[in-house]
BALUMLUM-7946 format. One record per atom (N, C-alpha, C, CB): residue in three letters; x, y, z. Coordinates in steps of 0.02 Angstrom, whole numbers, padded with zeros to 5 digits, always signed. Glycine has a CB too. Layout:
# BALUMLUM-7946
ALAXYZ...
***
This chain:
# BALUMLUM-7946
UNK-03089+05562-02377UNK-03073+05620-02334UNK-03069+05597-02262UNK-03126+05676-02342UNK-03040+05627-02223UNK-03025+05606-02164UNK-03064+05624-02110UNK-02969+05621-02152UNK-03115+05595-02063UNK-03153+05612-02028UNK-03127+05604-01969UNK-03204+05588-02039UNK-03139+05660-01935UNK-03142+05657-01843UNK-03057+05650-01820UNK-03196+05568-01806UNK-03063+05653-01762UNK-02980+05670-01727UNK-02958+05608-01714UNK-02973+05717-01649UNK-02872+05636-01729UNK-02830+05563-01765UNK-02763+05571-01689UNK-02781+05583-01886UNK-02745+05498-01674UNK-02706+05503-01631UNK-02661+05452-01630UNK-02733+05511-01582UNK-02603+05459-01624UNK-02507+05439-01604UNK-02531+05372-01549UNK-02441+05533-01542UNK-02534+05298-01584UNK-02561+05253-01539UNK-02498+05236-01478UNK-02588+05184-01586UNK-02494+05229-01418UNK-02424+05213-01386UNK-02388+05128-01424UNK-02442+05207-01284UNK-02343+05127-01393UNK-02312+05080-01422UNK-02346+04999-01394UNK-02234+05096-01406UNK-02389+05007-01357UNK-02424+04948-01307UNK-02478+04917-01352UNK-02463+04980-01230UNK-02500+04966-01406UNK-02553+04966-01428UNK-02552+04902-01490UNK-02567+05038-01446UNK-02488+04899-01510UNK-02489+04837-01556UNK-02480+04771-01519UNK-02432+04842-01610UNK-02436+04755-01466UNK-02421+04714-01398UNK-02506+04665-01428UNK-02419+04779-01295UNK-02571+04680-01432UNK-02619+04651-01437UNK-02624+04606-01509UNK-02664+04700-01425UNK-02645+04567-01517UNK-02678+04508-01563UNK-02670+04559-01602UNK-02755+04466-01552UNK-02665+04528-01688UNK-02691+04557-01744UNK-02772+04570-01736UNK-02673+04511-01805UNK-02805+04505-01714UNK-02882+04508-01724UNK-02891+04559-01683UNK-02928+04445-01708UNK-02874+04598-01631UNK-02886+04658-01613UNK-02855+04698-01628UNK-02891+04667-01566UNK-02796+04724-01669UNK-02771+04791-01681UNK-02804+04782-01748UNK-02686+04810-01674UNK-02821+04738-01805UNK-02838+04734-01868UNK-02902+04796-01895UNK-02862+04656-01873UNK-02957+04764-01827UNK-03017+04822-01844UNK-03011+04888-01812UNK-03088+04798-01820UNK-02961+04905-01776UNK-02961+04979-01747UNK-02906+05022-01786UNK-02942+04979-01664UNK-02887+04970-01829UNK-02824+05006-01897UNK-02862+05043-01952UNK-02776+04937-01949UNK-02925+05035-01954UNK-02994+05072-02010UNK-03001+05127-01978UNK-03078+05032-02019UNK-02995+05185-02035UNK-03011+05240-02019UNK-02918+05277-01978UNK-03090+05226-01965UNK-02873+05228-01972UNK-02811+05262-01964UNK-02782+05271-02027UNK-02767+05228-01921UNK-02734+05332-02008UNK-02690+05374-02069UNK-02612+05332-02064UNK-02680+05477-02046UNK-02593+05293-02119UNK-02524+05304-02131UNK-02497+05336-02182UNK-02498+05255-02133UNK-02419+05368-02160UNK-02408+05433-02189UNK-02323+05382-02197UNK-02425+05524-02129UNK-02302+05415-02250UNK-02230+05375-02289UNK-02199+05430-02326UNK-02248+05306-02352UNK-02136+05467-02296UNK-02105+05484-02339UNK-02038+05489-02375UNK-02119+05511-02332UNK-02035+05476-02421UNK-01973+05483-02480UNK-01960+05547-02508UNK-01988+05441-02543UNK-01895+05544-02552UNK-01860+05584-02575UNK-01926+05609-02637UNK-01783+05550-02596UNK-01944+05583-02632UNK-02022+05602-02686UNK-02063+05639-02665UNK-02072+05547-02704UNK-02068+05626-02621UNK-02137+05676-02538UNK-02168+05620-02516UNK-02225+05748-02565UNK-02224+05645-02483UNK-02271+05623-02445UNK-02328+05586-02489UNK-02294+05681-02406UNK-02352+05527-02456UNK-02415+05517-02485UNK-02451+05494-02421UNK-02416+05464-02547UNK-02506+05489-02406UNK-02530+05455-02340UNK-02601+05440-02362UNK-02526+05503-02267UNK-02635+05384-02342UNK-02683+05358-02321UNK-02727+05348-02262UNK-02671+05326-02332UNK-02783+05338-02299UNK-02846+05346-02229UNK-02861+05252-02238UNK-02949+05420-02255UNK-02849+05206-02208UNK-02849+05135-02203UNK-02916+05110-02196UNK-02810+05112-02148UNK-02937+05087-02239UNK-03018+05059-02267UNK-03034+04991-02262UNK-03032+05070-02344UNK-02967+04954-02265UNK-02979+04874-02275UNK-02901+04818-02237UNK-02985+04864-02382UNK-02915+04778-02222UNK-02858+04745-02179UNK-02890+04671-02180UNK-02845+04782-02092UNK-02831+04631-02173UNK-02826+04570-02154UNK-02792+04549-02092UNK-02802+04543-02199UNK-02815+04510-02033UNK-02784+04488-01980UNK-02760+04427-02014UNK-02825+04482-01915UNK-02687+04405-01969UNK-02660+04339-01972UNK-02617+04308-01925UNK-02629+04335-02022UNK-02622+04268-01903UNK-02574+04233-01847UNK-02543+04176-01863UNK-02606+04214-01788UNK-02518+04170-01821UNK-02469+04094-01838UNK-02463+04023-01797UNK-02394+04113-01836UNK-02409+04001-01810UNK-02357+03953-01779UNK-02453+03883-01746UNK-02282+04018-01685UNK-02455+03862-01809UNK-02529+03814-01811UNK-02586+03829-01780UNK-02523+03751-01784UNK-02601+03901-01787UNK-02663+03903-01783UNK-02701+03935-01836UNK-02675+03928-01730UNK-02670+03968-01873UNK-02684+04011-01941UNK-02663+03982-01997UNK-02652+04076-01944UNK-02702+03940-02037UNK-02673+03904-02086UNK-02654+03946-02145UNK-02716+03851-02103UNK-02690+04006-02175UNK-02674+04064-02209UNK-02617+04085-02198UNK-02712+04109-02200UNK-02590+04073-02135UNK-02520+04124-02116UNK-02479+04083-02150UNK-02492+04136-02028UNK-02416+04166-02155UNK-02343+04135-02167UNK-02315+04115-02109UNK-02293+04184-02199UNK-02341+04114-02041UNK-02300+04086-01977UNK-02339+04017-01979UNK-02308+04136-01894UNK-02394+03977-01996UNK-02407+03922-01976UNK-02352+03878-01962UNK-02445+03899-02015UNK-02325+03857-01990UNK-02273+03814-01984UNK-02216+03844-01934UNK-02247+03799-02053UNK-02229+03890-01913UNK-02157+03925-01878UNK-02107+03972-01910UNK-02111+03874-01860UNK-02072+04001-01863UNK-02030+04055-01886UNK-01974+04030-01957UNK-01985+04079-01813UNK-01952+04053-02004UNK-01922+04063-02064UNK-01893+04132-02067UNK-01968+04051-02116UNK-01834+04105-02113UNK-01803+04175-02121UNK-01856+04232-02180UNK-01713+04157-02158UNK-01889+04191-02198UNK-01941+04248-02238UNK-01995+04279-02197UNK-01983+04214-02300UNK-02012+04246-02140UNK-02066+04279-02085UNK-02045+04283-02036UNK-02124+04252-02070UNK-01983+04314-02008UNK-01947+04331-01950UNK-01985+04374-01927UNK-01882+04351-01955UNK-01986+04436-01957UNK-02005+04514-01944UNK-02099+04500-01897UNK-02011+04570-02052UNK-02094+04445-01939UNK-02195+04445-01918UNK-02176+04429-01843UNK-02268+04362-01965UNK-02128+04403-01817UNK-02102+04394-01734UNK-02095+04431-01703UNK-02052+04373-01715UNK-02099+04491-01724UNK-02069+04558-01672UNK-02028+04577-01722UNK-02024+04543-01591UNK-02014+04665-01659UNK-02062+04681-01616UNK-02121+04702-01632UNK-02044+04717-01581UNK-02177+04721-01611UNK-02229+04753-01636UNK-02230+04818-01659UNK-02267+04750-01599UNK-02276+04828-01705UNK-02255+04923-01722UNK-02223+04922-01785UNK-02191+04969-01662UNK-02181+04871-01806UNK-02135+04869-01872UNK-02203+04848-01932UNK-02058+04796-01864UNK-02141+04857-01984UNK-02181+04848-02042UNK-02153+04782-02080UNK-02178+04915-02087UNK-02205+04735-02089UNK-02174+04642-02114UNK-02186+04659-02183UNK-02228+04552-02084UNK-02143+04656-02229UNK-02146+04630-02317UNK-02142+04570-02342UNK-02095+04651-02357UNK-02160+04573-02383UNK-02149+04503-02414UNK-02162+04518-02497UNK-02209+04442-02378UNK-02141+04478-02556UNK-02141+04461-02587UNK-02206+04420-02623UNK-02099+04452-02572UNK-02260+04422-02679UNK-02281+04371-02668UNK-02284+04352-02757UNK-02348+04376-02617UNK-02310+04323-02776UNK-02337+04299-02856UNK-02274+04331-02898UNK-02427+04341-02886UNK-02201+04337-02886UNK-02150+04334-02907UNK-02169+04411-02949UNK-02132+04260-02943UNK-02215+04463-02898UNK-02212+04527-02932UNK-02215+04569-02879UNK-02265+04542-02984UNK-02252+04568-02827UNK-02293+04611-02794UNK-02258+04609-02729UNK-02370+04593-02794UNK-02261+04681-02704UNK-02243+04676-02632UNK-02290+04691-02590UNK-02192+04714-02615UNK-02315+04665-02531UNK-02374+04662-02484UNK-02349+04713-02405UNK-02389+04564-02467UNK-02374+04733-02392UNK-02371+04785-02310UNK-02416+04751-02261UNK-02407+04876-02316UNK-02374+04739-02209UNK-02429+04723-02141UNK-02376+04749-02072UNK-02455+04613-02134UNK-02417+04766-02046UNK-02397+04784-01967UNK-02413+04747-01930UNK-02419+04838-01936UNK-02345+04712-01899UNK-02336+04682-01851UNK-02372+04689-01776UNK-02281+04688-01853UNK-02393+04648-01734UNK-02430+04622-01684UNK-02409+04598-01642UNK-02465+04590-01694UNK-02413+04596-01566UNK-02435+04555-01505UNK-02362+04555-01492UNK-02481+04475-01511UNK-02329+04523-01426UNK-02265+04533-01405UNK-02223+04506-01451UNK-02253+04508-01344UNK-02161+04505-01433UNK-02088+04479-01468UNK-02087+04396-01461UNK-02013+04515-01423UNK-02088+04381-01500UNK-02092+04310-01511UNK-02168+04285-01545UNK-02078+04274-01437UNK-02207+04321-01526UNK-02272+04292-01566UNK-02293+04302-01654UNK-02331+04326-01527UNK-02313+04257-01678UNK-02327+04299-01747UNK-02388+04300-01762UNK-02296+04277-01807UNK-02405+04372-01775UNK-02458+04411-01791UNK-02433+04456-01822UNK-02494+04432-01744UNK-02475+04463-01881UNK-02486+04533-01924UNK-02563+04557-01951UNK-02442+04524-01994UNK-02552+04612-01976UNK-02620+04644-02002UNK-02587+04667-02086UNK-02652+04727-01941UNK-02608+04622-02145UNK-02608+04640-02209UNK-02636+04705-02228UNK-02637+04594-02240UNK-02623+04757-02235UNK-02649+04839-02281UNK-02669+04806-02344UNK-02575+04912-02302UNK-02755+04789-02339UNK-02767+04811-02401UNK-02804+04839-02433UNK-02766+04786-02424UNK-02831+04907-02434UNK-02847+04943-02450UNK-02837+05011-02431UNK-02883+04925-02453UNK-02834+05081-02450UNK-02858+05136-02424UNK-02855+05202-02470UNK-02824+05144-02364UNK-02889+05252-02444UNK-02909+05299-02479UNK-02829+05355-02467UNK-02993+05326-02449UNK-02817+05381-02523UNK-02771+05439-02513UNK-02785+05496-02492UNK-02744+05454-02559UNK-02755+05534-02450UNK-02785+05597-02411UNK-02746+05638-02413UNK-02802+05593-02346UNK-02661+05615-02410UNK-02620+05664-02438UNK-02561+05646-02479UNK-02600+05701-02389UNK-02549+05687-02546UNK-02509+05649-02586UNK-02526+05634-02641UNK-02495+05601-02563UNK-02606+05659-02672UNK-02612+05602-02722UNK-02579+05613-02816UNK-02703+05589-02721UNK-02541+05676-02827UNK-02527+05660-02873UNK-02464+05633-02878UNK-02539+05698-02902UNK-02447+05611-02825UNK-02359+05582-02819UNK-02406+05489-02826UNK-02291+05613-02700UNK-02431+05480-02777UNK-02470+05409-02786UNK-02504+05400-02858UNK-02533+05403-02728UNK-02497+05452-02899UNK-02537+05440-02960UNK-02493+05450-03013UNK-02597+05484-02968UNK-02434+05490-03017UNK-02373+05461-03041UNK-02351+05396-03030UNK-02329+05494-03023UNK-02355+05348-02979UNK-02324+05303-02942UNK-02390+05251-02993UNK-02319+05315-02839UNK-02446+05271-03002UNK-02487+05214-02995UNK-02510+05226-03077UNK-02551+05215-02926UNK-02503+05300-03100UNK-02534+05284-03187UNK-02576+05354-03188UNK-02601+05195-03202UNK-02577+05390-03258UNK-02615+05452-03254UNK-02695+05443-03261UNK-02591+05499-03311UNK-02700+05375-03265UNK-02760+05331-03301UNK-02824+05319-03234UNK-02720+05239-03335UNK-02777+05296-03189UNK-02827+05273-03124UNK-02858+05288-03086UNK-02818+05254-03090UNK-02919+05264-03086UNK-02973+05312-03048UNK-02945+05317-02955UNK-03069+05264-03058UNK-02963+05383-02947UNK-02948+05406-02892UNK-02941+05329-02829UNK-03010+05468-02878UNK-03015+05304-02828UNK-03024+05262-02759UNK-02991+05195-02774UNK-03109+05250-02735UNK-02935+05188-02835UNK-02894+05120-02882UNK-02805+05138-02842UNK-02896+05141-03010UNK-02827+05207-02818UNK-02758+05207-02816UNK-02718+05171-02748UNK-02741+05281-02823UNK-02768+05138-02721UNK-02723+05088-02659UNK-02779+05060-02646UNK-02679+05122-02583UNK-02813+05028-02702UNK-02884+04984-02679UNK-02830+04927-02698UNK-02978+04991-02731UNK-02833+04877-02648UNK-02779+04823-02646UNK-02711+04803-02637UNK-02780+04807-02680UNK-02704+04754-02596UNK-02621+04763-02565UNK-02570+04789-02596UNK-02588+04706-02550UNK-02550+04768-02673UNK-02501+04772-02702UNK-02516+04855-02731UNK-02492+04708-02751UNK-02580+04873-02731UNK-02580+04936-02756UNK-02569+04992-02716UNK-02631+04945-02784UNK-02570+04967-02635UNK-02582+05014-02603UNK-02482+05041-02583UNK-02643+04986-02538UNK-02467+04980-02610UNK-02382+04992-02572UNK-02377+05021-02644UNK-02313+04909-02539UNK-02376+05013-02695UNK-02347+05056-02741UNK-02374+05128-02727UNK-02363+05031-02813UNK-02419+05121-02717UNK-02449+05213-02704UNK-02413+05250-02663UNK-02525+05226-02666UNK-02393+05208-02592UNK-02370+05236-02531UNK-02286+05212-02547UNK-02414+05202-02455UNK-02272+05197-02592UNK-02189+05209-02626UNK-02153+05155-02568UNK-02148+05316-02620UNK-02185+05118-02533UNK-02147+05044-02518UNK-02118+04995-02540UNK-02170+05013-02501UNK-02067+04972-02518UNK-02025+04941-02552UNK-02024+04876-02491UNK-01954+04989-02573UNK-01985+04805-02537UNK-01980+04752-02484UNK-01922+04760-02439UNK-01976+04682-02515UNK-01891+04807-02463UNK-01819+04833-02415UNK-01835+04893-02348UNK-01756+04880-02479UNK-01902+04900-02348UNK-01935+04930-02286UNK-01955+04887-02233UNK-01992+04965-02303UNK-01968+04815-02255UNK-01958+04764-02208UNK-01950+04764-02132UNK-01910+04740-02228UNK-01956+04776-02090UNK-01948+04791-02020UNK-01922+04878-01992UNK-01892+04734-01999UNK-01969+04905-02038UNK-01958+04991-02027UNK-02011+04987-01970UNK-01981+05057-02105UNK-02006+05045-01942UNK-02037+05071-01866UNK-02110+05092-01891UNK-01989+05147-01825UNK-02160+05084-01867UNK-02202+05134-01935UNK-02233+05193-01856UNK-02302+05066-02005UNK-02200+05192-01820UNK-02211+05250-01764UNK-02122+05296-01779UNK-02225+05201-01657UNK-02095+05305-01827UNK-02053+05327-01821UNK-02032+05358-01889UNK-02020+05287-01791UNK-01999+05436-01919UNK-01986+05446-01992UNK-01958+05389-02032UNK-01941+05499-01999UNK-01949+05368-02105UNK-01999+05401-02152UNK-02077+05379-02139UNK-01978+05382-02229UNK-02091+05348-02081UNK-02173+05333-02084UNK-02199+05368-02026UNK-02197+05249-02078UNK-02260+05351-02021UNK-02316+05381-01977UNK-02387+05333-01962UNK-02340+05450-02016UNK-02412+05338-01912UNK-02479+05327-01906UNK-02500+05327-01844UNK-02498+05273-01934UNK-02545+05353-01859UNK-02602+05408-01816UNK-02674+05353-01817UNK-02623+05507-01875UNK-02691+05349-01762UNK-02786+05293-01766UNK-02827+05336-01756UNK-02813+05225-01699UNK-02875+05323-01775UNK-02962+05364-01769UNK-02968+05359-01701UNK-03041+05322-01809UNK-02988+05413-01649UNK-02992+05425-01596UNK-03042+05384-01596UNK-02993+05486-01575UNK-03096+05392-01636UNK-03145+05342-01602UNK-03165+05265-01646UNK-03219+05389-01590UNK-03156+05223-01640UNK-03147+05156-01663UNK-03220+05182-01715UNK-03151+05079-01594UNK-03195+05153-01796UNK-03240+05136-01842UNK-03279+05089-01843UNK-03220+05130-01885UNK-03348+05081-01859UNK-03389+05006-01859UNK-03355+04964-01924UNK-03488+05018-01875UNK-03345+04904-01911UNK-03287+04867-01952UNK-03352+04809-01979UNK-03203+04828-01894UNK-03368+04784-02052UNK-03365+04739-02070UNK-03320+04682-02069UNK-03374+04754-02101UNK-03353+04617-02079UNK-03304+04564-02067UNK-03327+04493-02104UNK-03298+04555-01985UNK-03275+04465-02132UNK-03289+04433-02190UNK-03224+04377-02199UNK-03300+04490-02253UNK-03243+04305-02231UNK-03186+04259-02254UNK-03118+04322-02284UNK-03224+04197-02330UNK-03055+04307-02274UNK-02987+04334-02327UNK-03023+04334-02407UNK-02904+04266-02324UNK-02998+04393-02430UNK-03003+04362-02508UNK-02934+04337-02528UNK-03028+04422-02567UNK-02935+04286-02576UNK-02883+04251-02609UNK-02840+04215-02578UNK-02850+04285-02640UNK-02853+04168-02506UNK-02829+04158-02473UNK-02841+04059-02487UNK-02848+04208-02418UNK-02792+04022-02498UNK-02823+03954-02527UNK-02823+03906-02439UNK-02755+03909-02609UNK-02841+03860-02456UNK-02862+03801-02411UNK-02917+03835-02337UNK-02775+03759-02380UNK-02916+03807-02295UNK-02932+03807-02225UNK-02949+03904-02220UNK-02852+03768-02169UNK-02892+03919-02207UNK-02878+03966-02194UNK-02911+04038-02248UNK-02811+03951-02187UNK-02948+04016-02316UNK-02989+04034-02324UNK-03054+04036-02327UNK-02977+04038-02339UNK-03080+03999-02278UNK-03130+03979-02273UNK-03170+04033-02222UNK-03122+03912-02256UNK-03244+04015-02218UNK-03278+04034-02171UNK-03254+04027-02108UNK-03328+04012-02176UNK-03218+04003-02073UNK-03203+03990-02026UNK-03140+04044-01975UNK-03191+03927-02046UNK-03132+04067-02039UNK-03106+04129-02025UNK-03113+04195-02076UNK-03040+04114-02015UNK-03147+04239-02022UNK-03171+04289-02058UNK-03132+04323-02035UNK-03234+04309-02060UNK-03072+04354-02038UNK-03037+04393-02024UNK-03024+04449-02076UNK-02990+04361-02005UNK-03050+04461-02104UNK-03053+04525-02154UNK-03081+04570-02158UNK-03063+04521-02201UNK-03068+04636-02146UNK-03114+04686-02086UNK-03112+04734-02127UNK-03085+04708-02003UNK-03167+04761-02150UNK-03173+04833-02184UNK-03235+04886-02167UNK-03176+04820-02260UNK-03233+04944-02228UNK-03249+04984-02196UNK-03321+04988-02229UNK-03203+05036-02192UNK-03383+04984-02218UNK-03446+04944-02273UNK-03455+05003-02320UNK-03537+04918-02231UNK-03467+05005-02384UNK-03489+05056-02414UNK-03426+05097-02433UNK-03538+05089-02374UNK-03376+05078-02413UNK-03309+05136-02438UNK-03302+05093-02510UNK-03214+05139-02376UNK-03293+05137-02567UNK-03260+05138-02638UNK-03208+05116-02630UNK-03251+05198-02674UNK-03167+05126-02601UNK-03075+05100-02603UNK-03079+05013-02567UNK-03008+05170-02529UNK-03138+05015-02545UNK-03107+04925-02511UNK-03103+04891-02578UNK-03175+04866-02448UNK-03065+04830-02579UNK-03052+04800-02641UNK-03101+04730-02655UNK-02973+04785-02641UNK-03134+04717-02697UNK-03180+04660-02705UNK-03163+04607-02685UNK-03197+04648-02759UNK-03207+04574-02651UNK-03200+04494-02621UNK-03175+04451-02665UNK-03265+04460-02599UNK-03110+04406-02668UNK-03118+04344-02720UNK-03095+04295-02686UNK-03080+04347-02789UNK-03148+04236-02683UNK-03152+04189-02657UNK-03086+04119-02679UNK-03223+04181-02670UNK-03039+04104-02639UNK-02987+04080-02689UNK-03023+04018-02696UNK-02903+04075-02665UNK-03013+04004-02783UNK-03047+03927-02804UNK-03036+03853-02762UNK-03016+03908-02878UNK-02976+03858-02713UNK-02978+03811-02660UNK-02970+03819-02593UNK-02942+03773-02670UNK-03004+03880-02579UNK-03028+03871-02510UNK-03083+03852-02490UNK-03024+03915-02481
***
């Protein structure tokens, strides 16, 4: 359920690092709609990531690619990707035009929408399953990899931040291999005690 007053962040507000827009994205609503309706989320769990050799986890380490353009700018958009030759992943883009930064969605609770997200996700799944984890959370919220550099301050999306910043846990990526999952970066920020964050898994070579 959605606690306390929700607000339209300006467009400056992503201009900042992932590692700072990552934990003030908990406790914000994104809202997505299709020819289906509405579904929207209250955002419980996130991953920061950066690039171009300093983030070994990232898809920018190595530099810009035509598969991680979008993570370049501008900020405010929405970066897809593809991953395990099934799943499509959501992150909002970061920090000025040219830099790469994103924030991975992965987790959150549904607040509005949920029997369209439960068509989308199975008549079977427990309520706090239905976007506990990246790939689950874009099927819920009816994302596609062809949303790829959509506005998410602009229709069919939305998002609104918690007026007042959530206390954020912080922890290694789950499933994230080498360096870059390591202790050394705890960039994985959630919300402690929420049902919808998705369980830690430590990737076998990080």
């Amino acid at each position: 359920m959605v606690a306390g007053a929700l607000t339209t962040p300006p467009r400056e507000f992503f201009a900042a690092s992932a590692l700072e827009v990552g934990p003030r994205l908990l406790g914000a609503v994104l809202t997505h709609e299709t020819a289906e309706g509405v579904v929207a989320l209250r955002i419980t769990e996130v991953e920061a990531y950066v690039g171009d050799g300093v983030d070994p986890g990232s898809h920018a380490f190595r530099g810009r690619t035509r598969r991680n353009g979008v993570m370049y700018g501008p900020p405010g958009h929405l970066y897809t990707y593809f991953t395990y030759g099934m799943h499509v992943c959501a992150n909002v883009v970061c920090s000025p035009d040219g830099i790469a930064s994103a924030v991975l969605l992965r987790g959150g609770e549904v607040v509005e929408g949920e029997s369209l997200a439960r068509e989308r996700r199975g008549p079977s799944v427990p309520v706090r399953d239905l976007a506990r984890g990246p790939a689950r959370l874009v099927v819920a919220m009816g994302i596609s990899l062809d949303d790829g550099g959509a506005d998410l301050l602009e229709p069919p999306f939305g998002l609104q931040l918690a007026e007042h910043p959530v206390a954020a846990a912080s922890g290694p990526r789950t499933g994230v291999s080498g360096a870059g999952g390591g202790l050394e970066f705890p960039w994985r920020y959630w919300i402690a005690g929420d049902p919808t964050v998705s369980p830690y898994r430590r990737h076998p070579k990080a």
